[in-house]
C-alpha positions as CSV (number, residue, x, y, z in Angstrom):
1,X,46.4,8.0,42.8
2,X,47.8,6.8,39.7
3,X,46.7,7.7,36.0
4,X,45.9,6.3,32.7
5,X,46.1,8.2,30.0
6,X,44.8,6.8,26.5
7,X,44.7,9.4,23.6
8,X,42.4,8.4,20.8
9,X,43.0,10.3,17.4
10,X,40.1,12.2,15.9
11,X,37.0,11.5,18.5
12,X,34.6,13.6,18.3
13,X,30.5,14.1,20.0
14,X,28.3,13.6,16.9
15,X,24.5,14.2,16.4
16,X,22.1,11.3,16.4
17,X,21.6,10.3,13.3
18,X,22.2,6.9,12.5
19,X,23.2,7.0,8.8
20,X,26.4,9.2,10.0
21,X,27.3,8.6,13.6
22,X,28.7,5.3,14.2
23,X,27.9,5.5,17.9
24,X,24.3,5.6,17.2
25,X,24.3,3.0,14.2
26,X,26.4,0.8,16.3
27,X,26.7,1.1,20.2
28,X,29.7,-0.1,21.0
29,X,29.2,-2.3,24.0
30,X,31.6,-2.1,26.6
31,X,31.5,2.5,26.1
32,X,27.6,2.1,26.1
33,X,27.4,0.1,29.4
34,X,30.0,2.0,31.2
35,X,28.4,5.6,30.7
36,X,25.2,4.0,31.9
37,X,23.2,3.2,28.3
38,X,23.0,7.0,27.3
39,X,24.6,7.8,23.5
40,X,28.0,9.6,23.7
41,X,26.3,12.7,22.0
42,X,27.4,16.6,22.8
43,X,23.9,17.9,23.9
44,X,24.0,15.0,26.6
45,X,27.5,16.1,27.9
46,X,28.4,15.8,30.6
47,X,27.0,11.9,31.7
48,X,28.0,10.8,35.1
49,X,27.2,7.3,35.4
50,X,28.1,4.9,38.7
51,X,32.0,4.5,37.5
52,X,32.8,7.1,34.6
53,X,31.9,10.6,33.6
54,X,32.0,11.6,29.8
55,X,32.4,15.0,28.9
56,X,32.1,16.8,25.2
57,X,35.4,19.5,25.6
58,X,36.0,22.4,23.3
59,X,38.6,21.7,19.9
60,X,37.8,24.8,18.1
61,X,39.0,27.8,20.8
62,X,37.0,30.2,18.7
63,X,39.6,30.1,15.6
64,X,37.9,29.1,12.3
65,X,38.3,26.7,10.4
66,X,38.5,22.8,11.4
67,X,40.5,21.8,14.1
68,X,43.7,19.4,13.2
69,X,46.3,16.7,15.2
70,X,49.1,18.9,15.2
71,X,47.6,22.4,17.5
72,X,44.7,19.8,18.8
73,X,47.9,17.1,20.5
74,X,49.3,20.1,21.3
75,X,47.0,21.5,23.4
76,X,45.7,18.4,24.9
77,X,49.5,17.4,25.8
78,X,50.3,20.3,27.8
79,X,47.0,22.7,28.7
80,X,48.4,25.5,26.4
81,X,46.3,26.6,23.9
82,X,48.7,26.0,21.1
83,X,45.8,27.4,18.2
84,X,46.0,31.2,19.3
85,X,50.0,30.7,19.7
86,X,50.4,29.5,16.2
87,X,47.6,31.2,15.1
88,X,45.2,29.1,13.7
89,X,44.9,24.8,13.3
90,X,47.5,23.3,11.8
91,X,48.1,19.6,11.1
92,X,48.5,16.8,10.5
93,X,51.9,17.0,12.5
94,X,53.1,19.5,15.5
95,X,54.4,22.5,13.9
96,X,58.2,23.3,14.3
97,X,57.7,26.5,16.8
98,X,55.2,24.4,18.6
99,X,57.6,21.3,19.4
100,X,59.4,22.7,22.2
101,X,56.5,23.2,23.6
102,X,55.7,19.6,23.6
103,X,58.8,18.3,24.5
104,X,59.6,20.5,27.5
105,X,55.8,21.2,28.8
106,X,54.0,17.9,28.1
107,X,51.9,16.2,31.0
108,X,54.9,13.5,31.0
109,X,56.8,16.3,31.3
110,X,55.8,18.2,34.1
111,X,54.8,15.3,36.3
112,X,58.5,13.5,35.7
113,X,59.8,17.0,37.0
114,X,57.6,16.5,40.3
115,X,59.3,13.2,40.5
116,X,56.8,11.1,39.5
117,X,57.4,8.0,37.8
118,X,56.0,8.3,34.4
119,X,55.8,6.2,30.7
120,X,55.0,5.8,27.6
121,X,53.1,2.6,26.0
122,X,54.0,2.6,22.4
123,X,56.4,0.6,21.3
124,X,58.2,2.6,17.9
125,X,60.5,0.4,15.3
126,X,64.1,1.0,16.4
127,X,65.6,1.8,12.8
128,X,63.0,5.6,12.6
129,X,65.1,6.3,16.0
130,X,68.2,6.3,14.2
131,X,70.3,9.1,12.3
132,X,70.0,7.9,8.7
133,X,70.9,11.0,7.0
134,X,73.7,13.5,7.8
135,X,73.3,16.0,10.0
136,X,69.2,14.6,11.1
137,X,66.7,12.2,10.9
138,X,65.7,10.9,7.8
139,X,61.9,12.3,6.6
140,X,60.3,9.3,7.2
141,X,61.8,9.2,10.9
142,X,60.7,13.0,11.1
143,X,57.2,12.1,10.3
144,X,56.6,9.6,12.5
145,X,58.2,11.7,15.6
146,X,56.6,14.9,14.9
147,X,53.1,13.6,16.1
148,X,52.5,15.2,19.4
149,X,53.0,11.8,21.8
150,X,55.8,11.1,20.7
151,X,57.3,14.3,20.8
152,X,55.8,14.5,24.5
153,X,57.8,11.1,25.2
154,X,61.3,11.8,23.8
155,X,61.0,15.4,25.8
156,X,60.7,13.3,28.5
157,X,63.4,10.6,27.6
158,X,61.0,7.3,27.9
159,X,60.3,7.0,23.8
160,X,62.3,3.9,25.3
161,X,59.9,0.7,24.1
162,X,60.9,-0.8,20.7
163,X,60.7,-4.7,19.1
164,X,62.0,-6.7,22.2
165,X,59.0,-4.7,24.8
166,X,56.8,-5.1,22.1
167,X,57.4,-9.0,22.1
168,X,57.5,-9.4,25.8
169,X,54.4,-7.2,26.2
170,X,55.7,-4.7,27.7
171,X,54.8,-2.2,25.3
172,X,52.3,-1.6,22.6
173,X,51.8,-1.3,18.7
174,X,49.9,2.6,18.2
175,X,47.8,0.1,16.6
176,X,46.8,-1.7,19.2
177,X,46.9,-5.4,18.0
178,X,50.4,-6.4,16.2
179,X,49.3,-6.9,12.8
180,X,51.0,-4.0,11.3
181,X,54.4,-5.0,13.0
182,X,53.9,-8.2,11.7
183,X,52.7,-7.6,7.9
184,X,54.3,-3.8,7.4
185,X,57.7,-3.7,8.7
186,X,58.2,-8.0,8.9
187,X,58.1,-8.5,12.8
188,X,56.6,-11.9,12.1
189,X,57.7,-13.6,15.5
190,X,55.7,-10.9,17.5
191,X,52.9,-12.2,19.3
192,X,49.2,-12.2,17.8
193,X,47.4,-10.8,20.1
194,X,43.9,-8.9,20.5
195,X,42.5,-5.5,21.4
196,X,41.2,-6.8,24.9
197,X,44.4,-9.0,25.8
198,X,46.5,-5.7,24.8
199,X,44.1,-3.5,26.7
200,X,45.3,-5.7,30.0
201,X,49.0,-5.9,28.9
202,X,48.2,-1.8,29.4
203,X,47.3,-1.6,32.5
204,X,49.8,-4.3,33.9
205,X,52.6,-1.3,32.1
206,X,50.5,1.7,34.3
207,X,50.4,-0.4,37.0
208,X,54.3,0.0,37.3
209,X,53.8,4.0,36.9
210,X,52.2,7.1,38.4
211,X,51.0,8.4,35.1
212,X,51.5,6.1,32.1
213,X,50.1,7.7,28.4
214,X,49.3,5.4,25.1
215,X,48.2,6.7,21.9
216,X,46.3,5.4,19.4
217,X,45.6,6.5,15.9
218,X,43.3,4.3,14.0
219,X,40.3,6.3,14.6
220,X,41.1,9.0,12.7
221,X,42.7,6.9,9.5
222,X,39.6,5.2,9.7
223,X,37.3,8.6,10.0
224,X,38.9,9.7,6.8
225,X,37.8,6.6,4.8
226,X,34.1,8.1,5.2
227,X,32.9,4.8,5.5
228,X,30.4,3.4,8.1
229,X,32.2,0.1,7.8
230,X,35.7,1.1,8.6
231,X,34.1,3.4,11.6
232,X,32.6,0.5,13.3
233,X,35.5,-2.0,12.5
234,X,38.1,1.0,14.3
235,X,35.1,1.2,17.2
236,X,34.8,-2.0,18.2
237,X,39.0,-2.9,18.3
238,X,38.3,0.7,20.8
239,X,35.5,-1.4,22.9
240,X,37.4,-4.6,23.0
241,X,40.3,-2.7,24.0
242,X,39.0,-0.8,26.7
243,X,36.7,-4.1,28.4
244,X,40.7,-5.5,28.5
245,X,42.1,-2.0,30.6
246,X,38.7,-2.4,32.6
247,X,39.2,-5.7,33.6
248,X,42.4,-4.9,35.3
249,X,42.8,-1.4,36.0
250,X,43.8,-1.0,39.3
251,X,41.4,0.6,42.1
252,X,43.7,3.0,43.1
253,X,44.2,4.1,39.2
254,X,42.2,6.7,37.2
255,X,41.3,6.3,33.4
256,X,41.9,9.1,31.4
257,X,40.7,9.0,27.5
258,X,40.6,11.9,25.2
259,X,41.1,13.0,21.7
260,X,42.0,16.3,19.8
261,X,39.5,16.8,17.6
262,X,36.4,15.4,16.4
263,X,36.4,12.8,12.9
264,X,34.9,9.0,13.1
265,X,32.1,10.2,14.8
266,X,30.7,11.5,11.3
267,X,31.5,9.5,8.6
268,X,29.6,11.8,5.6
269,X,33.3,14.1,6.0
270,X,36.4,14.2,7.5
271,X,37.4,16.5,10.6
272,X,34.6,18.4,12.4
273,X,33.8,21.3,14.9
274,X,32.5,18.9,16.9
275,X,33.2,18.6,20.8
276,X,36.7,16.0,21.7
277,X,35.9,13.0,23.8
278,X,37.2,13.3,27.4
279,X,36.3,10.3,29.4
280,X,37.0,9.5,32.8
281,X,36.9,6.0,35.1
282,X,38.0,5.2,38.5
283,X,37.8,6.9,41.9
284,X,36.4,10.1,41.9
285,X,35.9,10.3,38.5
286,X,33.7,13.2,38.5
287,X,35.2,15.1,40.6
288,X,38.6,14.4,38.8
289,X,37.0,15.9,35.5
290,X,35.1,18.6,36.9
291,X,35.2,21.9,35.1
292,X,36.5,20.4,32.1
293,X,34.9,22.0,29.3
294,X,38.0,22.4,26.2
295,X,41.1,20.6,25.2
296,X,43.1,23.1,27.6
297,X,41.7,21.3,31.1
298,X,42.6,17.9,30.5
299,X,46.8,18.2,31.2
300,X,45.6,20.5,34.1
301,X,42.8,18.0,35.7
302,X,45.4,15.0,35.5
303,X,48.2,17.2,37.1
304,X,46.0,18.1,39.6
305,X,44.6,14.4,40.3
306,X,48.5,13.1,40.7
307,X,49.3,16.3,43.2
308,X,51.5,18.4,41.0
């Protein structure tokens, strides 16, 4: 068995109530038909449906306060609960005394220390990879490699994919689509492409891996614009994006999609207590999941499902 693993950035179960859950004022498709009609909402977790089980998991671990990317990645990256070690939430980046943690005990990680064969998606501008200041990394380099992927990728030495993968297709934009590349840092001979033909340029990367991991952050920009607009546009890039990876993903490969904490799915505020998204599609998918019930199971249950 091979795995998937897509982190979505600020994800959350939210109530039904159209004016503030974009899931309800807009069904997205391609999540709607795959978890069998029902609404992704926390009181119907979990729903097993004929190829994918959807489970609310635990982002608060009993600390107060709202949960946050930098203890929530954390957590989610390597099943330690990385809240009661720092002591409470802490975002938006991976605290300093965490980032060991992440670079030496990440999924990636472990499962390259089994010998598996593992990756990561995103493609990152060569020039933040470079020493721009004496003695470190300049603080816009810092910023950008102080989220918890790509801390969980350069522990594991494949934060490897820059401009020329990204071109071939052979990597991703965190983005998705390539028009930040292309307008932001003036990549203008990459490729225009779309969520759903970058969703199969994903799974033709995992197909070439045992466990393969992509991030994505747009969610959680767009939950903090606290606009039902920018929820459904970030939405339905998700949806087109995941018909591409379902199109293609391979029958002996396991989907894995989760977040850290809970955001877009209530677009009256910012981050909530709300249960994380953990999705699962392939063979055995409910079995692969089972027990999940926090951010804390989901290194473990993908572990597990690769034999480590």
């Amino acid at each position: 068995m091979r795995v998937l693993f897509v982190f979505l950035d600020g994800v959350g179960f939210g109530e039904g109530d159209v004016s503030r859950n974009v899931f309800v004022a807009r069904p997205p498709p391609v999540l709607t038909s795959l978890i069998g009609g029902a609404a992704p909402l926390a009181t119907a977790s979990p729903i097993v449906a004929e190829r994918a089980t959807l489970r609310a998991l635990d982002a608060c671990f009993g600390a107060s306060g709202l949960p946050q990317s930098g203890t929530g990645q954390a957590t989610l990256l390597t099943g330690h609960d990385a809240v009661a070690t720092f002591g409470r939430h802490f975002g938006p980046w991976v605290p300093a005394v965490l980032q060991p943690l992440v670079r030496n005990e990440s999924v990636l990680s472990r499962a390259k220390a089994a010998g598996l064969d593992v990756a990561f998606a995103n493609a990152y501008p060569e020039e933040i990879l470079v020493d721009t200041q004496p003695g470190g990394r300049s603080r816009r380099a810092s910023r950008f490699l102080t989220a918890g992927p790509p801390l969980a990728a350069a522990g594991a030495d494949v934060l490897v994919r820059h401009t020329a993968a990204l071109t071939n297709g052979d990597a991703l934009a965190s983005e998705i689509t390539n028009d930040a590349w292309r307008t932001r840092l003036g990549r203008t001979g990459l490729p225009d492409i779309d969520a759903r033909e970058a969703g199969r340029n994903l799974t033709r990367i995992a197909a070439a891996h045992d466990l393969t991991l992509f991030a994505h952050y747009g969610t959680d920009y767009a939950g903090h614009k606290r606009s039902m607009d920018a929820a459904i546009a970030a939405i339905a890039i998700i949806d087109r994006f995941l018909s591409g990876i379902l199109e293609s993903l391979p029958g002996d490969m396991v989907l894995v999609v989760s977040s850290d904490h809970g955001n877009i799915e209530d677009v009256t505020t910012g981050h909530t207590r709300n249960p994380a998204i953990g999705l699962v599609v392939g063979p055995g998918h409910e079995e692969f999941c089972h027990g999940w019930r926090s951010l804390l199971d989901v290194t473990p249950g993908i572990l597990r499902g690769l034999g480590v």
